[in-house]
C-alpha positions as CSV (number, residue, x, y, z in Angstrom):
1,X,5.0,24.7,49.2
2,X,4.2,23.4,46.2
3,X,1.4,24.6,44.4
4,X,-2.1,22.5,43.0
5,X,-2.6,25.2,40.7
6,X,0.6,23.9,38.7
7,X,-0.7,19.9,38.8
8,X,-4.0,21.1,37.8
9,X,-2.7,23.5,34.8
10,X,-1.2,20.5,34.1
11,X,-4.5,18.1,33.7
12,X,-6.1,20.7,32.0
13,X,-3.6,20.9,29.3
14,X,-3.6,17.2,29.0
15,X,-7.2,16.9,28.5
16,X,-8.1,18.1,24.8
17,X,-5.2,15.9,23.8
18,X,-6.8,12.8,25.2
19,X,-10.5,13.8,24.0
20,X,-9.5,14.2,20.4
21,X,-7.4,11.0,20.7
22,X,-10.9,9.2,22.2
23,X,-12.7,11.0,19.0
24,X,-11.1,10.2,16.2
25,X,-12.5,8.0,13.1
26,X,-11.7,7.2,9.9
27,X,-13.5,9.7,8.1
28,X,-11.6,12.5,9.8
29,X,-8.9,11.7,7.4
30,X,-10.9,11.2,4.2
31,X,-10.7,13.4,1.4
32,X,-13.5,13.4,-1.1
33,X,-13.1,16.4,-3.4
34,X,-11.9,17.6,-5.8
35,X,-12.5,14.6,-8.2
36,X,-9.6,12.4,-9.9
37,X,-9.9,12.8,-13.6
38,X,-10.9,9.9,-15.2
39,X,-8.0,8.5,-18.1
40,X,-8.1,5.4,-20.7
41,X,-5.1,3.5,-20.8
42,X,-3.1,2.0,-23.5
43,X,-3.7,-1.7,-24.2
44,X,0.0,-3.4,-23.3
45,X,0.2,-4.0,-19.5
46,X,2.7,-7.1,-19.6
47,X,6.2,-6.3,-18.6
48,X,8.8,-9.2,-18.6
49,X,11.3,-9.1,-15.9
50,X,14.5,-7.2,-17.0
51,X,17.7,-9.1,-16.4
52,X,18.8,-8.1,-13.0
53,X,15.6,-8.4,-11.9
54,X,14.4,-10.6,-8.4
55,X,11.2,-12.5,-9.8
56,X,8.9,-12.9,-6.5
57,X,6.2,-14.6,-8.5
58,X,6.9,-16.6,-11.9
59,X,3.6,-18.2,-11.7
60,X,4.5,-21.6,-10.5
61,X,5.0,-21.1,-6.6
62,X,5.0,-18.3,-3.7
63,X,8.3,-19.9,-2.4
64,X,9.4,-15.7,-2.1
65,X,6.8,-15.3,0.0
66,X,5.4,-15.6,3.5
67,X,2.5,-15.3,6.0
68,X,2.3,-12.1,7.6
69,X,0.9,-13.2,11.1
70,X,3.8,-16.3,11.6
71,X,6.0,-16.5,9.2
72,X,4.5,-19.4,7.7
73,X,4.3,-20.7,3.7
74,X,2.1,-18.2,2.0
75,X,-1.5,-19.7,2.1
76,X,-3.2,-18.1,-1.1
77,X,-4.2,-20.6,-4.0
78,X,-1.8,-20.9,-7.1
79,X,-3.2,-22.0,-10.5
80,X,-2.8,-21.3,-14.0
81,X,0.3,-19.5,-13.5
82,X,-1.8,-16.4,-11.3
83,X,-1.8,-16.5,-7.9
84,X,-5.0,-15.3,-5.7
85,X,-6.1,-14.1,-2.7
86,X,-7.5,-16.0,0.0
87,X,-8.6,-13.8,2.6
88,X,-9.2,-16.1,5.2
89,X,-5.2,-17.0,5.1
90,X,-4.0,-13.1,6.0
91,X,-2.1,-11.0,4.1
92,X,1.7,-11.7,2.6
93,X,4.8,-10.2,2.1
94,X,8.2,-11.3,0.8
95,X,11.0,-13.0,2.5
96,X,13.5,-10.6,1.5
97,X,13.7,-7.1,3.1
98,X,14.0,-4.1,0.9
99,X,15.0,-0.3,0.9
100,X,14.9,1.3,-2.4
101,X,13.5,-0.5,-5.6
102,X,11.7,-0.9,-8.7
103,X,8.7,-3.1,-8.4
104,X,6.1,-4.4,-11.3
105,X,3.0,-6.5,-10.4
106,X,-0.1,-7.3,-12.1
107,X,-3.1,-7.5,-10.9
108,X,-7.3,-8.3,-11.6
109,X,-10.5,-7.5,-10.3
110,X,-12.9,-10.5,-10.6
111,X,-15.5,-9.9,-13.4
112,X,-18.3,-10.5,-10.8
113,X,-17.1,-8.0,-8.3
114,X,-19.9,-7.2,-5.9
115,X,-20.2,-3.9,-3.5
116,X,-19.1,-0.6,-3.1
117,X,-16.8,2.0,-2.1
118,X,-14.0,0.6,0.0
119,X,-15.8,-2.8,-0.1
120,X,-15.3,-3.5,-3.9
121,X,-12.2,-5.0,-4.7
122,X,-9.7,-3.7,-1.8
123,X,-6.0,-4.8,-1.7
124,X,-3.3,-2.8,-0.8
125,X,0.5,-2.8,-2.0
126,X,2.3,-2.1,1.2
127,X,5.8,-1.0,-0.5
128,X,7.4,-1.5,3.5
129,X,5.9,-3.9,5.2
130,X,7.2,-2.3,9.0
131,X,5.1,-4.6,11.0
132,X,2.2,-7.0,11.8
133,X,-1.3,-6.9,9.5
134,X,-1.5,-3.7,7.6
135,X,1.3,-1.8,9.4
136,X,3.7,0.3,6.9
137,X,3.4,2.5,4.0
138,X,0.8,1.1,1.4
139,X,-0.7,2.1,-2.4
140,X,-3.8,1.2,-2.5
141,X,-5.3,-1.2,-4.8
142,X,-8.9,-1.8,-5.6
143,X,-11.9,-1.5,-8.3
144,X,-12.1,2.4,-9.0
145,X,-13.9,1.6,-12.3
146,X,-17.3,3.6,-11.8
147,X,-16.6,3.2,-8.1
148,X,-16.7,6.0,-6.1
149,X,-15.1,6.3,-2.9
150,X,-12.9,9.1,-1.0
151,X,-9.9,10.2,-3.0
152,X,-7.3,9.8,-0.9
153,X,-8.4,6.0,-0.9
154,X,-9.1,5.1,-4.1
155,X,-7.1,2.9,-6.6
156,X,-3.4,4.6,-7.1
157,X,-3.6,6.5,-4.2
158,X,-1.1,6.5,-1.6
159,X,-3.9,5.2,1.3
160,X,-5.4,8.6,3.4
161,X,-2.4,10.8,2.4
162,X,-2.3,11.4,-1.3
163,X,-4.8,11.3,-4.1
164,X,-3.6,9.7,-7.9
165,X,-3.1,12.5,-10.5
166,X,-5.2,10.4,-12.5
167,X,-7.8,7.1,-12.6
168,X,-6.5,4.9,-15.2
169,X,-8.4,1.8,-13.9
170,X,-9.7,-0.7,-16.3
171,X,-13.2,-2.5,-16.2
172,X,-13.2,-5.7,-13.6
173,X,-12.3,-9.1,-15.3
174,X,-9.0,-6.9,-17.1
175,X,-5.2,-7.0,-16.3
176,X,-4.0,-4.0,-14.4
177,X,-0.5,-3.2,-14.4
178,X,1.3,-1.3,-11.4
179,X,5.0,0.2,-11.4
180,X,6.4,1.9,-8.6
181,X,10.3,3.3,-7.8
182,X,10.0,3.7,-4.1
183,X,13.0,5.4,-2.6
184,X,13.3,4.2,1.6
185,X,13.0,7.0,4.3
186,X,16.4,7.6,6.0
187,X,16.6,8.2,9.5
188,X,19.0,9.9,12.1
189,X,20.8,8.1,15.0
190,X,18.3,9.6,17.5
191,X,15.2,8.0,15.3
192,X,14.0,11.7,13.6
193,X,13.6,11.7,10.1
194,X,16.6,12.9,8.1
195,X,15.0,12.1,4.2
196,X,11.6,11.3,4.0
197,X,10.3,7.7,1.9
198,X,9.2,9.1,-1.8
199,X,7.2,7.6,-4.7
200,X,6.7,7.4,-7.8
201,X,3.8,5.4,-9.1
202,X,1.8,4.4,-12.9
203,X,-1.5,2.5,-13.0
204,X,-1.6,1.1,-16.6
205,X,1.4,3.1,-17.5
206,X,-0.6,6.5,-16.4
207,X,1.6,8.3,-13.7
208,X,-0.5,8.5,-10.8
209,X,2.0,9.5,-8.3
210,X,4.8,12.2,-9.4
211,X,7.7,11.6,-7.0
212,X,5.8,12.5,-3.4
213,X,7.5,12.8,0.0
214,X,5.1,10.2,2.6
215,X,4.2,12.2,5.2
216,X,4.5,8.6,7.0
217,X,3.2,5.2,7.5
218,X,-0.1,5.0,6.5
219,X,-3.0,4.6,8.8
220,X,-6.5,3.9,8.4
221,X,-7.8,6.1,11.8
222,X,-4.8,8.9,12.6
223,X,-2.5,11.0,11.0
224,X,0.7,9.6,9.7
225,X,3.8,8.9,11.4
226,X,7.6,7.3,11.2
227,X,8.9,5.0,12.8
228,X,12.5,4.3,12.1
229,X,13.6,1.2,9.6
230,X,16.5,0.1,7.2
231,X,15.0,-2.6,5.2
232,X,11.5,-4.0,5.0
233,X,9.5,-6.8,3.2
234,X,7.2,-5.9,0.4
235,X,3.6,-7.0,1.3
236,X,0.0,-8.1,-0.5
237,X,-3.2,-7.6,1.4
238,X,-5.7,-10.0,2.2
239,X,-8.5,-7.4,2.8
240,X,-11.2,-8.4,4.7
241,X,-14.5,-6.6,2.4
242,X,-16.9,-9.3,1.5
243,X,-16.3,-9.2,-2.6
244,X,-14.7,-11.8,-4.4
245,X,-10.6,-11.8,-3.8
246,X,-8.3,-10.4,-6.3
247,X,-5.6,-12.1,-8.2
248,X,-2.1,-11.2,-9.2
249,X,0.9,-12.3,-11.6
250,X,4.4,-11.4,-13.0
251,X,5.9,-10.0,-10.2
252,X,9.2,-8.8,-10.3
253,X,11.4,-6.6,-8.0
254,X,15.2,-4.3,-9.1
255,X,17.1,-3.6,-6.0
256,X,18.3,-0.4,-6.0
257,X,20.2,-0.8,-3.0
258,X,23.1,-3.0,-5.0
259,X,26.3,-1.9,-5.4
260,X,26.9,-1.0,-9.2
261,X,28.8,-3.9,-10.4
């Protein structure tokens, strides 16, 4: 006979798993404290492209680049040899997939930047683009110049996992320079995780993140996860906070995944 103590055992066990899931919000995986000390940059934040380098925006055209949502030309507004964000068109990532590279962007905070917090500013640099709309592993971009917000969200901050070592923002209306080497996850036959995806990051030539294992994709409600990948496109947010959009220039990618010649 079998018995309804086992089924119920069962239920019971099953139940704080799907409470917590029913109660969890984004603040249960902000971190506010302690602070991020505050650094000046050097002046130079212009990088050329080296020679091997893939340029995926020269200033003229976002041929590398496509809509998120449907594959479609990239719909944000090109002048003056910057390119800028226009929200209403969704975010963009490259037409070339990725594992391990070297990446240099630049990027500016509008001089009338309005808001707060999370609202001032907000982009992300989604280093593996795994997915639709913000899905994969992203370094956050956004005004952190007398801006306070949580840590783990803030400007050089790899988004609700790791804080930057340092702030090394400059004022809104300036040039800000990002270099990353991101080295890809790898993944066993059966999907686990055999090497986890690592970064190293400088704002403005400050190191902001020394070499750190991802804990996962990053999520804005939830604790990280994996999901297996081999390649991935590199992707720009069109965030959706109500302050003017940012722009970006000289972008330029190394493939570390080449053969040596």
């Amino acid at each position: 006979m079998k018995s309804i103590f086992a089924g119920n055992a069962l239920l019971l066990l099953a139940l704080p798993v799907a409470v917590a899931a029913q109660q969890a919000k984004p603040e249960d995986t902000e971190q506010w404290s302690p602070a991020v000390p505050v650094v000046t940059p050097g002046q130079s934040e212009t990088a050329s492209p080296p020679s091997d380098a893939i340029v995926l925006f020269d200033g003229k055209s976002l041929d590398q680049w496509a809509n998120v949502k449907d594959g479609a030309p990239a719909g944000w507004t090109v002048a003056d040899g910057i390119v800028t964000v226009k929200k209403e068109a969704g975010n963009i990532q490259t037409r070339r997939a990725f594992g391990s590279y070297q990446l240099h962007l630049e990027y500016r905070i509008p001089a009338n930047v309005a808001g707060k917090g999370q609202a001032r500013g907000n982009s992300g640099l989604f280093l593996a683009s795994t997915g639709p709309g913000d899905t994969g592993y992203e370094l956050q971009i956004m005004d952190s110049y007398h801006n306070d917000t949580y840590v783990n969200g803030q400007a050089g901050s790899v988004y609700k996992q790791f804080p930057p070592l340092a702030n090394p923002v400059r004022k809104p209306g300036e040039w800000q320079s990002i270099d990353v080497v991101w080295t890809k996850p790898t993944f066993s036959a059966d999907g686990s995780v055999k090497t986890p995806a690592y970064l190293t990051a400088y704002f403005n030539g400050v190191l902001v993140q020394d070499h750190v294992a991802l804990r996962g994709e990053t999520l804005y409600i939830g604790k990280p996860i994996y999901k297996p990948y081999d390649k991935a496109p590199i992707k720009l947010q069109a965030h959706g906070d109500p302050s003017p959009p940012i722009s970006f220039r000289n972008i330029w990618v190394r493939d570390l995944d080449r053969a040596a010649p």
